[in-house]
Biopython code that builds the backbone (N, CA, C, O; Angstrom):
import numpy as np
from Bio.PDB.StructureBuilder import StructureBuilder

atoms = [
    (1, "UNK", "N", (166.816, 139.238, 75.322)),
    (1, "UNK", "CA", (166.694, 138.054, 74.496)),
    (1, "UNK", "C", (165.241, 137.593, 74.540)),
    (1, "UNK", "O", (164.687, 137.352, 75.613)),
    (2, "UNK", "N", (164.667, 137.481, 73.435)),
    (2, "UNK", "CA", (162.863, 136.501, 73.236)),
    (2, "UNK", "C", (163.091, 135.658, 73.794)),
    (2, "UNK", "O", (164.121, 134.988, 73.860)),
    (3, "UNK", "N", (161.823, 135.548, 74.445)),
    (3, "UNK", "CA", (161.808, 133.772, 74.494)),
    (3, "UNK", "C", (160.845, 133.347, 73.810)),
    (3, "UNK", "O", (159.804, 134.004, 73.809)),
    (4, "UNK", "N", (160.938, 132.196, 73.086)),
    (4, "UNK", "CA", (160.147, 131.645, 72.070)),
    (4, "UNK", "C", (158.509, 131.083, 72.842)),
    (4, "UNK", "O", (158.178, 130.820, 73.998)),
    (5, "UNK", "N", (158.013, 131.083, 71.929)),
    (5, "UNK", "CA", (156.364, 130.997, 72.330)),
    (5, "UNK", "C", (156.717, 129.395, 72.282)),
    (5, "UNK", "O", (157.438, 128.816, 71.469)),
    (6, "UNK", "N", (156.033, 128.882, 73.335)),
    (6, "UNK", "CA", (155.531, 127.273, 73.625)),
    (6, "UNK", "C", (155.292, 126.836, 72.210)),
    (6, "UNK", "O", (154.945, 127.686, 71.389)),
    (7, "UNK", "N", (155.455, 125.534, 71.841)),
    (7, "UNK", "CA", (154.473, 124.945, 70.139)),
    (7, "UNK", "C", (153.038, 124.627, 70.770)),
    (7, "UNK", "O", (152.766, 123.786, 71.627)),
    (8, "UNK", "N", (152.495, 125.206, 70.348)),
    (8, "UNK", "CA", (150.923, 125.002, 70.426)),
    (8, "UNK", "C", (150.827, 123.353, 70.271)),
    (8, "UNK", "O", (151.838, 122.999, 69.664)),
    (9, "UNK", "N", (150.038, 122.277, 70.573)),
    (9, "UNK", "CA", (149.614, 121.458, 70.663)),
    (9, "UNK", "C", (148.681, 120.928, 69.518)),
    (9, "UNK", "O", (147.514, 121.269, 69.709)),
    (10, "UNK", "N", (148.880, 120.172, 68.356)),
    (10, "UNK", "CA", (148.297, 120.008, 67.576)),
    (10, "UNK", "C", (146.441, 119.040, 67.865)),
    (10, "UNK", "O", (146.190, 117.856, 68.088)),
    (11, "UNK", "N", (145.514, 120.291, 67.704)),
    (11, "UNK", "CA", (144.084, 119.679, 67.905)),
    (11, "UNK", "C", (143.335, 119.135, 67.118)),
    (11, "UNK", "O", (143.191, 119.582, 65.980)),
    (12, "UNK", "N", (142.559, 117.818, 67.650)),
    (12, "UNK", "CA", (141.810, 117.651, 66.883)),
    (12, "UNK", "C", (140.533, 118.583, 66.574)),
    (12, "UNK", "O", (140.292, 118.862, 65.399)),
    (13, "UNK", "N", (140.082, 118.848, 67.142)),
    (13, "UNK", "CA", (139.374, 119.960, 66.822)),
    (13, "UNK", "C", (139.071, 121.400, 65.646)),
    (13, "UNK", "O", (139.610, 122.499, 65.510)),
    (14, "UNK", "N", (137.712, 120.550, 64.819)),
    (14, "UNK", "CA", (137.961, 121.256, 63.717)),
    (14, "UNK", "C", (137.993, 122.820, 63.880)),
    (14, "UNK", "O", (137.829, 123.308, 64.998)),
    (15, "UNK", "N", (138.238, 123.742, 62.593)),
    (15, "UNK", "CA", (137.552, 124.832, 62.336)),
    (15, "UNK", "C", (136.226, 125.031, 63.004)),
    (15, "UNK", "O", (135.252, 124.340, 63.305)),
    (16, "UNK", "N", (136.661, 126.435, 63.115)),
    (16, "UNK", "CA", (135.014, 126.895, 63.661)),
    (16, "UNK", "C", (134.185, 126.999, 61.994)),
    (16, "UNK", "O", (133.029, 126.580, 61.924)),
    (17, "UNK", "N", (134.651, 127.393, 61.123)),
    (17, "UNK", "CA", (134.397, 127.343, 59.627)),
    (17, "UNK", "C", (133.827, 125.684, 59.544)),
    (17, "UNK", "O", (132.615, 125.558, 59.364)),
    (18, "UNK", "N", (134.525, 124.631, 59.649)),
    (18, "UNK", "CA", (134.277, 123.344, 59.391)),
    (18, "UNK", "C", (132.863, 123.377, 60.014)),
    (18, "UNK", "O", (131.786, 123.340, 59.419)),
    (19, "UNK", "N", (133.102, 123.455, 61.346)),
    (19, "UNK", "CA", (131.524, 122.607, 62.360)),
    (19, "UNK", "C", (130.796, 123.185, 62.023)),
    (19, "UNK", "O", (129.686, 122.709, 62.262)),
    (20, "UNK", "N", (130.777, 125.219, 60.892)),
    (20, "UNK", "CA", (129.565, 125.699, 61.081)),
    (20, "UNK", "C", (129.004, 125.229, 59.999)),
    (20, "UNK", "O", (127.775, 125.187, 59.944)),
    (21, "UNK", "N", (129.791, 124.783, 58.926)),
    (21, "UNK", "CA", (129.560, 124.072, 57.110)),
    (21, "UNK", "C", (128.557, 122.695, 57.972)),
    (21, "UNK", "O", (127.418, 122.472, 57.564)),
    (22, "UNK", "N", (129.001, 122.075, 58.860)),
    (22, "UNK", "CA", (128.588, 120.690, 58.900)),
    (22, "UNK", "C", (127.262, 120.598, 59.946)),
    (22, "UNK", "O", (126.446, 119.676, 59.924)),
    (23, "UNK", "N", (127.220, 121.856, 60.947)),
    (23, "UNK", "CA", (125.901, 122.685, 61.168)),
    (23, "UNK", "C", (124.159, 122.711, 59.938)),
    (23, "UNK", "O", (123.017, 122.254, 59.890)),
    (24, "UNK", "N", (124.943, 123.430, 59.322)),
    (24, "UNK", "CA", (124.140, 124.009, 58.599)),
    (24, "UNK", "C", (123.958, 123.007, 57.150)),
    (24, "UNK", "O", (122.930, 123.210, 56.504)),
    (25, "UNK", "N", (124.765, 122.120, 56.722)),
    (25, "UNK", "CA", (124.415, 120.753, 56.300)),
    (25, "UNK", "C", (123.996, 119.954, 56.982)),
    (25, "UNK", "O", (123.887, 118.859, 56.431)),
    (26, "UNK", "N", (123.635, 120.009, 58.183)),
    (26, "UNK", "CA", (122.862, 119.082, 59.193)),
    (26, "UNK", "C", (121.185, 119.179, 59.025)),
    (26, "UNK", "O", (120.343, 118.325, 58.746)),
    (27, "UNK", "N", (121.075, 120.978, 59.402)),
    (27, "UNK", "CA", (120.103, 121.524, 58.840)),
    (27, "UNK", "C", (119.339, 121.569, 57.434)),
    (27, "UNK", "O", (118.127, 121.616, 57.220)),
    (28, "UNK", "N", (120.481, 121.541, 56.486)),
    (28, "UNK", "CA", (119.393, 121.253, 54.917)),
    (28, "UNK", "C", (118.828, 119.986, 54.906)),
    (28, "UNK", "O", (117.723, 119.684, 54.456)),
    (29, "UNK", "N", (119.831, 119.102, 55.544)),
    (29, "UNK", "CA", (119.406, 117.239, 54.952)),
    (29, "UNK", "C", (118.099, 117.769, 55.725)),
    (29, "UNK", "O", (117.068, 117.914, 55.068)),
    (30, "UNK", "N", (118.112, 118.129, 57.405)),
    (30, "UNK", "CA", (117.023, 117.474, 58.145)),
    (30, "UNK", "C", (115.545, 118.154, 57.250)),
    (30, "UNK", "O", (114.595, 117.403, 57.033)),
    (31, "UNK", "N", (115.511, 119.764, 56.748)),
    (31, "UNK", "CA", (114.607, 120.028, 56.249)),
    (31, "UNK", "C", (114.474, 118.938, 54.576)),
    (31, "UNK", "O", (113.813, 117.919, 54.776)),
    (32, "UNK", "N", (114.777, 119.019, 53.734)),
    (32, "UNK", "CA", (115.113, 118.366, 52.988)),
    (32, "UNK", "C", (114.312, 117.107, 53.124)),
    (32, "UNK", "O", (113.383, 116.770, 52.389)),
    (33, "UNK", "N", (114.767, 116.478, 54.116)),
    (33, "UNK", "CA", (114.304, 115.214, 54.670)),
    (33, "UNK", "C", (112.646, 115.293, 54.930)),
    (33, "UNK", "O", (111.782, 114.459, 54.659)),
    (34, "UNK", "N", (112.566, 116.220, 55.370)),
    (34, "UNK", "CA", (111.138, 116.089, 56.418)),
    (34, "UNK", "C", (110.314, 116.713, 54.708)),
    (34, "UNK", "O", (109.398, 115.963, 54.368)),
    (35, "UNK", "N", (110.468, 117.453, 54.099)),
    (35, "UNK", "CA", (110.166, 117.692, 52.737)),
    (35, "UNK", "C", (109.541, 116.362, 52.159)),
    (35, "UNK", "O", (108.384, 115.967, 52.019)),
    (36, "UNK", "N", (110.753, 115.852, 51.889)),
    (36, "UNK", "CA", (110.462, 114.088, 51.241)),
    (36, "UNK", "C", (109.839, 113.483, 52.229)),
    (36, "UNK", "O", (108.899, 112.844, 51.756)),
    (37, "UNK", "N", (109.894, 113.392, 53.178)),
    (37, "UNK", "CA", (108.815, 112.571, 54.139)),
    (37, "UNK", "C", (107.299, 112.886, 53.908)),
    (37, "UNK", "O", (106.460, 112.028, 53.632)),
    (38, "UNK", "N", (107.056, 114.200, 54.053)),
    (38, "UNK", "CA", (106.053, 114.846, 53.853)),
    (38, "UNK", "C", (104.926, 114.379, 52.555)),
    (38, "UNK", "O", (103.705, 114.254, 52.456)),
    (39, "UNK", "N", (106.053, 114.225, 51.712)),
    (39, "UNK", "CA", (105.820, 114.490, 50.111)),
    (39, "UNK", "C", (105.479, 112.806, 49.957)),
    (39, "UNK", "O", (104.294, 112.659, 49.657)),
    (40, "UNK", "N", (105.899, 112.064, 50.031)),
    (40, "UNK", "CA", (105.830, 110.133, 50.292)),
    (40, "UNK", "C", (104.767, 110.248, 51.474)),
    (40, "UNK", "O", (104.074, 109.255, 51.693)),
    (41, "UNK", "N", (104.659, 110.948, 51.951)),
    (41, "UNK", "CA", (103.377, 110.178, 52.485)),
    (41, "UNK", "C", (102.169, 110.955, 51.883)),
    (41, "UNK", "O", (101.034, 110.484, 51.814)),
    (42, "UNK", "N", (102.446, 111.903, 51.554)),
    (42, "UNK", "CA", (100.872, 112.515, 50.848)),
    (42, "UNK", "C", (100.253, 112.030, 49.516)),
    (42, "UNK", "O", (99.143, 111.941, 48.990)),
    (43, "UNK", "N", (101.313, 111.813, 49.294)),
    (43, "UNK", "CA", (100.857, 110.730, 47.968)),
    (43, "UNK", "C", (100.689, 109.715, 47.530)),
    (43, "UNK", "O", (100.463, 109.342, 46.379)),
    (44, "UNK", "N", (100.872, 108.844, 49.120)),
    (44, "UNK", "CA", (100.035, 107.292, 49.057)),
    (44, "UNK", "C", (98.484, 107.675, 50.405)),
    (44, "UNK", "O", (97.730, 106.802, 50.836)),
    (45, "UNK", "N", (98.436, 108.880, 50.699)),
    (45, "UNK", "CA", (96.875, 108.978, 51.792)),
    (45, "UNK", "C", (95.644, 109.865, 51.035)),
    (45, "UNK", "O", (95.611, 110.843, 50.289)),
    (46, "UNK", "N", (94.815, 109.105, 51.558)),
    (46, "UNK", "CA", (93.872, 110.363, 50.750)),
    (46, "UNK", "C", (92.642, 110.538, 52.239)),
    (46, "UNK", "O", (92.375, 109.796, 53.184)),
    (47, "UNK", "N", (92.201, 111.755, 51.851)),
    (47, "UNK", "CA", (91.455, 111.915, 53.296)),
    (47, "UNK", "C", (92.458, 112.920, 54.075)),
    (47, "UNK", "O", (93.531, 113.432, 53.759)),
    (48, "UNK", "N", (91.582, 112.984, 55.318)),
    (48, "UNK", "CA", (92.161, 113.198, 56.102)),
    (48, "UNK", "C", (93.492, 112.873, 56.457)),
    (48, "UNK", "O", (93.491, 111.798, 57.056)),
    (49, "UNK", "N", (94.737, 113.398, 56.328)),
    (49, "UNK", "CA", (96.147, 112.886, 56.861)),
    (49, "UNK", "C", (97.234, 113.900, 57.582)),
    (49, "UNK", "O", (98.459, 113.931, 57.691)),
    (50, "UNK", "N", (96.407, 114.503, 57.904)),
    (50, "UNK", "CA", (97.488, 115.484, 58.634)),
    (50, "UNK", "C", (98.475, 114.923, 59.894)),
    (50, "UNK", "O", (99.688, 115.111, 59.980)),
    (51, "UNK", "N", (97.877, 114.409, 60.555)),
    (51, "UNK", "CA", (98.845, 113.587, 61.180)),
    (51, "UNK", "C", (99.942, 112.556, 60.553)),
    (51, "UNK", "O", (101.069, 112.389, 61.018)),
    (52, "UNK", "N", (99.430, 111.930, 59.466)),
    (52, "UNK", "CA", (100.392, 110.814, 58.946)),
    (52, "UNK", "C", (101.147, 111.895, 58.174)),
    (52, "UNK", "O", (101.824, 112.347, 59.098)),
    (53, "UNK", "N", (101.384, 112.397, 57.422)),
    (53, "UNK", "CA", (101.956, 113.472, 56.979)),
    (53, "UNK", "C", (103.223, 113.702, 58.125)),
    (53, "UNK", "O", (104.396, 113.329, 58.141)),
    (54, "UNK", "N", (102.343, 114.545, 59.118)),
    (54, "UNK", "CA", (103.622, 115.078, 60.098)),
    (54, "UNK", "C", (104.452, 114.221, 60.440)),
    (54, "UNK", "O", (105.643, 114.524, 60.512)),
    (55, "UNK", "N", (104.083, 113.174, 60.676)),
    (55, "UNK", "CA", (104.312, 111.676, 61.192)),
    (55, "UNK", "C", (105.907, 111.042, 59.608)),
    (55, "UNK", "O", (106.903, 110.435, 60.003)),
    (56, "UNK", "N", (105.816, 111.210, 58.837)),
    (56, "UNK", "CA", (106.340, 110.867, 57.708)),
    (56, "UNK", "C", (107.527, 111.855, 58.114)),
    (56, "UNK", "O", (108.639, 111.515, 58.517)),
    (57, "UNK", "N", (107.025, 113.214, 57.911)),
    (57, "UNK", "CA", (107.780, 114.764, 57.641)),
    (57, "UNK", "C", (108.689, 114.253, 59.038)),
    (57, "UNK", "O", (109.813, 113.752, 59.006)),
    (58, "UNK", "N", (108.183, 114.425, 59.783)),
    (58, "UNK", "CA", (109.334, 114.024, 61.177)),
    (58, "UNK", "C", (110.390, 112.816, 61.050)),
    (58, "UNK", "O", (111.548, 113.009, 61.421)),
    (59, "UNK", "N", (110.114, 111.941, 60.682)),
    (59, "UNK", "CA", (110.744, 110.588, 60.460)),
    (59, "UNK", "C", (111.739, 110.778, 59.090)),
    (59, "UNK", "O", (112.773, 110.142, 58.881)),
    (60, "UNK", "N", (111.193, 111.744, 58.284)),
    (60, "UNK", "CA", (111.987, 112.082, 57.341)),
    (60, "UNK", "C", (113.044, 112.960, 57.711)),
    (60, "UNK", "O", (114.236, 112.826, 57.434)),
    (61, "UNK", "N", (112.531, 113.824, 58.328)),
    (61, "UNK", "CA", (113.790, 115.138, 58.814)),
    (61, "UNK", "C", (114.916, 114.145, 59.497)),
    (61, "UNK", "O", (116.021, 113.875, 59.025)),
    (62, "UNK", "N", (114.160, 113.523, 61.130)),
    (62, "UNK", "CA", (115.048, 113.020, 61.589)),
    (62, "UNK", "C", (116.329, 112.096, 60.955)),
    (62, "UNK", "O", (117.496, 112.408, 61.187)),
    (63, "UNK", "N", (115.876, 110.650, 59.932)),
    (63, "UNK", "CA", (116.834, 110.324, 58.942)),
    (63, "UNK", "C", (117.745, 110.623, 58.409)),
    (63, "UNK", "O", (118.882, 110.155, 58.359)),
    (64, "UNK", "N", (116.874, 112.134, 57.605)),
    (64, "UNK", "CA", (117.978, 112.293, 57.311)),
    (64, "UNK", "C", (118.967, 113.132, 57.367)),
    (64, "UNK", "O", (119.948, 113.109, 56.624)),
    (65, "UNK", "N", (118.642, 114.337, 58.727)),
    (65, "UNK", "CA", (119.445, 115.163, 60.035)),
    (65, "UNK", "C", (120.563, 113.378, 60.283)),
    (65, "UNK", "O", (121.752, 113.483, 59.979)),
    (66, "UNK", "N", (120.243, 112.460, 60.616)),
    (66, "UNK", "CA", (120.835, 111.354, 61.475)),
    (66, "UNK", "C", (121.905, 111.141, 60.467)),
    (66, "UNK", "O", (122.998, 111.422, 60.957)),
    (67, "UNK", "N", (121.990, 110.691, 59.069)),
    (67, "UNK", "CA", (122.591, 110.147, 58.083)),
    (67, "UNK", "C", (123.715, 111.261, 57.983)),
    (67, "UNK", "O", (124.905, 110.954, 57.920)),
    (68, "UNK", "N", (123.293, 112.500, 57.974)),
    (68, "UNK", "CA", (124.379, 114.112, 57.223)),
    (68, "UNK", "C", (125.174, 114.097, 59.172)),
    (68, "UNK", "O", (126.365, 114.376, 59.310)),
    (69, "UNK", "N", (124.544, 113.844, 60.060)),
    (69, "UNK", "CA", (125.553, 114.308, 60.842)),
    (69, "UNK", "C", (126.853, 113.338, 60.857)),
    (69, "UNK", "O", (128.005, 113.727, 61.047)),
    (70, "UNK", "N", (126.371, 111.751, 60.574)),
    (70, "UNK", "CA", (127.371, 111.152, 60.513)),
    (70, "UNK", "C", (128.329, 110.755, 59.791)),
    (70, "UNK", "O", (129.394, 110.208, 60.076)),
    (71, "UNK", "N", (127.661, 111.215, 58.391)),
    (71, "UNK", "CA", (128.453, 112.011, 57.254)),
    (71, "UNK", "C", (129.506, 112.756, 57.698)),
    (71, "UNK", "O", (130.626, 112.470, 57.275)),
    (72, "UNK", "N", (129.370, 113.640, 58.452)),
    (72, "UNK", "CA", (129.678, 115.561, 58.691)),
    (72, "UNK", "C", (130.568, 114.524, 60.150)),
    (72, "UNK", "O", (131.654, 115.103, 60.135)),
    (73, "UNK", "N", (130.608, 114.198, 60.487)),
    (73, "UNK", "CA", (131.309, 113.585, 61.844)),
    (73, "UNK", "C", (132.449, 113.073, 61.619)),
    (73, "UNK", "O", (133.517, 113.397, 62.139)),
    (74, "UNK", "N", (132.218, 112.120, 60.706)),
    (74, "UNK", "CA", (133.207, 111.198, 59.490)),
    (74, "UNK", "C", (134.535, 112.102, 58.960)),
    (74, "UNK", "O", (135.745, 111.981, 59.150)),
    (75, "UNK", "N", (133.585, 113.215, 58.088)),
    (75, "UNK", "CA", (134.169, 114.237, 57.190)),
    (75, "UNK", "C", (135.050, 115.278, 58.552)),
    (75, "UNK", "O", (135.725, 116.131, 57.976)),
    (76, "UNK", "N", (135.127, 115.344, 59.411)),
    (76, "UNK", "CA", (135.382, 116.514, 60.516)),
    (76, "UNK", "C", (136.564, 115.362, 60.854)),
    (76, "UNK", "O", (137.666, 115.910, 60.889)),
    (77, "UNK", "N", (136.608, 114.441, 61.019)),
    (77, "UNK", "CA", (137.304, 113.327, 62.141)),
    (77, "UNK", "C", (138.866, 113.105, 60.566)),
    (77, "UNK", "O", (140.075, 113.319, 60.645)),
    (78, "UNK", "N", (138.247, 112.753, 59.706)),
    (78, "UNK", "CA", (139.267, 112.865, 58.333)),
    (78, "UNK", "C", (140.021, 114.024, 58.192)),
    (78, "UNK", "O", (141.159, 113.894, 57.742)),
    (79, "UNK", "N", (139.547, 115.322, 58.535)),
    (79, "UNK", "CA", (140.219, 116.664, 58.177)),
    (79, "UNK", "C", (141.315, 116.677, 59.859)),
    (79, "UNK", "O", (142.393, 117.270, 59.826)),
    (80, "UNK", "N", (140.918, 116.075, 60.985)),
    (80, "UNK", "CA", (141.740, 116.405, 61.914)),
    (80, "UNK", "C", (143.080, 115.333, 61.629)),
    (80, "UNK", "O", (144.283, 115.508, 61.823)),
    (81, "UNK", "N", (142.355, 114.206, 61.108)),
    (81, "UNK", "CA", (143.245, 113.095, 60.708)),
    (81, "UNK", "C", (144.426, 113.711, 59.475)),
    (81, "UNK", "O", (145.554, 113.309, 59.760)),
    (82, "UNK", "N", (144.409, 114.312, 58.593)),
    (82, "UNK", "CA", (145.048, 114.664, 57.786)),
    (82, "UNK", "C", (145.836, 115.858, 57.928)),
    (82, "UNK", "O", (146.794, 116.041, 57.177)),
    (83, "UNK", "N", (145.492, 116.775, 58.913)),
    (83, "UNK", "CA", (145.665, 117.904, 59.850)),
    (83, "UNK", "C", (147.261, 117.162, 60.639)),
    (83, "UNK", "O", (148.411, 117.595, 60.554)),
    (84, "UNK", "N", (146.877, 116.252, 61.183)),
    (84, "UNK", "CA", (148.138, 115.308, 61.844)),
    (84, "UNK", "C", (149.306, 114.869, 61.165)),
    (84, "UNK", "O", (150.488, 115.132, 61.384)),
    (85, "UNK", "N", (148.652, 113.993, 60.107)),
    (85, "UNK", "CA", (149.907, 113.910, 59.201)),
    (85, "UNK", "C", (150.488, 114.902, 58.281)),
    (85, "UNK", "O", (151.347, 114.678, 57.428)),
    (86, "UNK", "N", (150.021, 115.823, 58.504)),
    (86, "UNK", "CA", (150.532, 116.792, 57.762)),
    (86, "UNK", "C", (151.053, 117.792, 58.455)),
    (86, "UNK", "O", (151.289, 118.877, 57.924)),
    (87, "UNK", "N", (151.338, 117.496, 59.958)),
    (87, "UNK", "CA", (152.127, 118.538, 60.710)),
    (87, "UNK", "C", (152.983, 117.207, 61.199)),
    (87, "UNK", "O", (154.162, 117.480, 61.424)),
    (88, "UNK", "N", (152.725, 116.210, 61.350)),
    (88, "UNK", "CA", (153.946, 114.884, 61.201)),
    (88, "UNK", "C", (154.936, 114.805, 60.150)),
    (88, "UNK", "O", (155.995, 114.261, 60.464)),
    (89, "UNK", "N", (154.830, 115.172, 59.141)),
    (89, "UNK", "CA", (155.461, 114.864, 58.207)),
    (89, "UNK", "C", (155.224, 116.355, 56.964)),
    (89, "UNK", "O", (154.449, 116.078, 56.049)),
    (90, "UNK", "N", (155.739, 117.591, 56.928)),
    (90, "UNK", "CA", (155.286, 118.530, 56.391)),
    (90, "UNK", "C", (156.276, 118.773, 54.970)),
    (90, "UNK", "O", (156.338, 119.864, 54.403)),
    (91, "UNK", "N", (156.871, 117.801, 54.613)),
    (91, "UNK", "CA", (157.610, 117.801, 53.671)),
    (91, "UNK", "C", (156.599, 117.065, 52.734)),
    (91, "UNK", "O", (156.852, 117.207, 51.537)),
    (92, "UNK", "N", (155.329, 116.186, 53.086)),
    (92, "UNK", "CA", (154.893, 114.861, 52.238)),
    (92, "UNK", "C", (153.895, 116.002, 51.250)),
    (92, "UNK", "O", (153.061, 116.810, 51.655)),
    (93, "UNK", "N", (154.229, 115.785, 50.186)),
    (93, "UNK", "CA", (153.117, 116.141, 48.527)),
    (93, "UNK", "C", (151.519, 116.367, 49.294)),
    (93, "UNK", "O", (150.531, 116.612, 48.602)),
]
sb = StructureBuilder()
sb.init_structure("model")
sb.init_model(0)
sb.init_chain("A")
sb.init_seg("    ")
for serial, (resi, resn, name, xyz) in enumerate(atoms, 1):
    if name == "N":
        sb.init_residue(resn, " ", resi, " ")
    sb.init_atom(name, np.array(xyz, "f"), 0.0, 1.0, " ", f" {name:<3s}", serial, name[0])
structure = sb.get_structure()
């Protein structure tokens, strides 16, 4: 006679697919970001600005790396959330 496998434990824990999407959208904003940082500050300095530049480009990446992860945190925390009710209740539309 089988014996039936344990029920696995429903996780929050996304996809490895999910975290690597929200990875690598972490990565475009932050380049992205530091792009537009870059780009806003070179076009109010004249002279010498290599530092204010980097200075912009960094503050830009960081932003907006900061804004997409908590986006992507949000978006990960909703899919485990819906993940739940939908092994709570697997009859619901």
């Amino acid at each position: 006679m089988p014996v039936p496998e344990p029920e696995r434990p429903l996780s929050a824990l996304p996809s490895p697919a999910a975290r690597i999407a929200a990875f690598l959208a972490i990565l475009i904003a932050g380049v992205a970001g530091g792009l537009i940082g870059y780009g806003f500050v070179d076009l109010q300095c004249t002279g010498d600005c290599g530092t204010a530049t980097a200075i912009g480009a960094a503050i830009g990446a960081v932003l907006a790396a900061a804004g997409t992860a908590l986006v992507a945190v949000l978006v990960l925390r909703a899919m485990g959330e819906w993940r739940r009710l939908d092994a709570d209740d697997p009859g619901r539309p």
